[in-house]
C-alpha angles and dihedrals in degrees: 000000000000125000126248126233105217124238103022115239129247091241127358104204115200107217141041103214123110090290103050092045089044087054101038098054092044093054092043089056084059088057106249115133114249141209123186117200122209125188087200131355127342108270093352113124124042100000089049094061096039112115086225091236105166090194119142086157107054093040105049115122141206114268135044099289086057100052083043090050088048091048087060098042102047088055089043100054086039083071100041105091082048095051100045094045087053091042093054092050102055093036098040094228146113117249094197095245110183123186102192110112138235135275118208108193140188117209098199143016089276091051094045091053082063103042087051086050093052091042084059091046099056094040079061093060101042093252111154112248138168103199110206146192126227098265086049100052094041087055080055094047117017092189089069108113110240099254091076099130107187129336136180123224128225105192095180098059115096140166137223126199104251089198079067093041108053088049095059084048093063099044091047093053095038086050092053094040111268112151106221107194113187124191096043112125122195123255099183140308114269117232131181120233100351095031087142104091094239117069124084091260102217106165094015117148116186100226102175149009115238117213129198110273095047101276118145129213117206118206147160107218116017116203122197112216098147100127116225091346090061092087098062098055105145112220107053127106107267095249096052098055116096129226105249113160124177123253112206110234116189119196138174119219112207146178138214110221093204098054127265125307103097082105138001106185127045106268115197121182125168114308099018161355138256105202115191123221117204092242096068088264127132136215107204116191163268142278118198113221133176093209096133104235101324102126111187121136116241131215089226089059106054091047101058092038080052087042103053095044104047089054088065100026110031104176087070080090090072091044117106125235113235095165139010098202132186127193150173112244104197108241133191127188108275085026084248117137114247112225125155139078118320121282142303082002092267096092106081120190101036122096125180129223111171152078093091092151104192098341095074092122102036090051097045098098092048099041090050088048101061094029096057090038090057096048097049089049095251106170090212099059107103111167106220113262084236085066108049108141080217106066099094103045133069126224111270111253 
């Protein structure tokens, strides 16, 4: 028989990535007592990869699920700077916060029409835009090839380093109490009455998280976190579980040996993105793969990612390559998050927080916000509509 943890915790979260932690440490700041859950080490799988790109702006896209993903993200980046002050100051670390704007450019005539066609879109929509030609956007950064040919500003977009940031989170949640336990793979949720994944689960409540080995984790509220792996969670009814699948990201990590200033601002272009750190180091990414959860690097990869970017920003070609990374981002259908209370509204004491797909980093405040404040009864916690962990399922019969 399992063993018991006693006394149960307030909320057991599965996942350590920058979710879980976000969530973690927030529900923990409302006073309830607090168990993350890690199948491997702390911080160490999707968020570890992520370039850290807080741009609801540059990355808002055409349809309903776009203007639904820019809704979130633009009340997301508005408590960043918030969240990351107060982070630095419990954990005692930097989070790599840096102000400086994106720059979304087109290489060629086919690429400008767009351009011309996304600078319109977002003027639509009362995003704030400069819209630039070549010679403007190479004044602005000098390191631009020549053949720019036109290019539009955010300069509200920023990015963090979620390396940085994930460390602040644990030692903001070790500092107020939270207990991370890595290497603690779960076994299956534990439901009372229906807990075998195939009944219609009316009047189910999740009680308890089961680990291999045979240990048992009583809580009172479980929240998934767990990224592309959340939708496989042995142990829910059948109807409550969510589709999450993984989207294979590869990214290369590199250095400039003579210090930063090859860029100062994100610059993103079709096909991919350059981030700067402030210590002369680049993000390069990321290619977007449906290759289920195979995670090898590819030779084609890296050399269009290489490609793409030395055509805008030569001087890539002189950087060093510290890390060739590949990662799962966790997708949903429409590639919005689910967050919300577990699905079709009969399974009490399960709450979701993932399917963030490539805005992890940027939704974390947010997510950790209206999660917490659910768990810990707070009137004012509404989770989006966008977001309902029920939207892809039907009632049972």
């Amino acid at each position: 028989m399992p063993n018991r943890i006693d006394p149960r915790v307030d909320v057991a979260i599965v996942g350590g990535g920058v979710i879980g932690l976000a969530v973690a440490w927030r529900a923990r700041a409302r006073g309830l007592s607090v168990t993350v859950l890690e199948r491997g080490e702390i911080g160490r799988e999707t968020s570890y990869v992520a370039a850290g790109m807080l741009a609801p702006v540059a990355e808002v896209e055409f349809g309903e699920a776009g203007r639904a993903a820019l809704e979130l993200g633009l009340r997301s980046a508005e408590l960043w700077p918030g969240f990351a002050a107060e982070l630095e100051r419990v954990s005692g670390a930097e989070v790599g916060l840096l102000r400086t704007g994106t720059l979304v450019l087109a290489r060629d005539e086919d690429e400008a029409r767009e351009l011309e066609r996304q600078i319109a879109f977002r003027e639509s929509l009362g995003l704030r835009t400069i819209r630039l030609r070549g010679s403007e956007a190479r004044a602005r950064e000098p390191g631009l090839a020549p053949t720019v040919r036109l290019a539009f500003e955010a300069p509200d977009d920023h990015s963090v380093d979620p390396r940085f940031v994930l460390a602040a989170l644990r030692r903001a949640c070790e500092a107020t109490g939270v207990r991370l336990r890595e290497h603690a793979p779960v076994l299956r949720i534990e439901c009372d009455g229906d807990g075998d994944g195939d009944g219609s689960g009316d009047g189910v409540r999740v009680t308890a998280v089961e680990l291999e080995g045979g240990e048992l984790v009583s809580a009172r509220e479980v929240v998934i976190a767990a990224g592309p792996w959340s939708g496989a969670l042995p142990g829910l009814p059948a109807h409550a579980r969510v589709p999450v699948r993984p989207v294979k990201g590869q990214l290369l990590r590199l250095r400039d040996p003579a210090g930063p200033g090859l860029l100062e601002r994100v610059a993103r272009f079709e096909g991919g993105y350059l981030v700067p750190r402030a210590d002369g180091r680049y993000v390069l990414g990321a290619t977007v793969e449906e290759r289920g959860f195979e995670r090898h690097a590819t030779a084609g990869g890296v050399y269009e990612l290489l490609r793409d970017a030395h055509e805008l920003v030569p001087g890539v070609s002189e950087l060093a390559i510290e890390e060739l990374c590949v990662g799962l981002r966790p997708g949903t259908p429409d590639n919005l998050p689910v967050v919300g209370r577990g699905g079709c509204g009969s399974l009490d004491g399960l709450t979701w927080a993932t399917g963030h797909y490539r805005n992890g980093i940027l939704l974390a405040p947010l997510t950790a916000e209206l999660v917490a404040g659910a768990l810990a009864g707070e009137s004012s916690a509404r989770f989006p509509a966008a977001c309902r962990a029920d939207r892809f399922v039907a009632a049972p019969a």
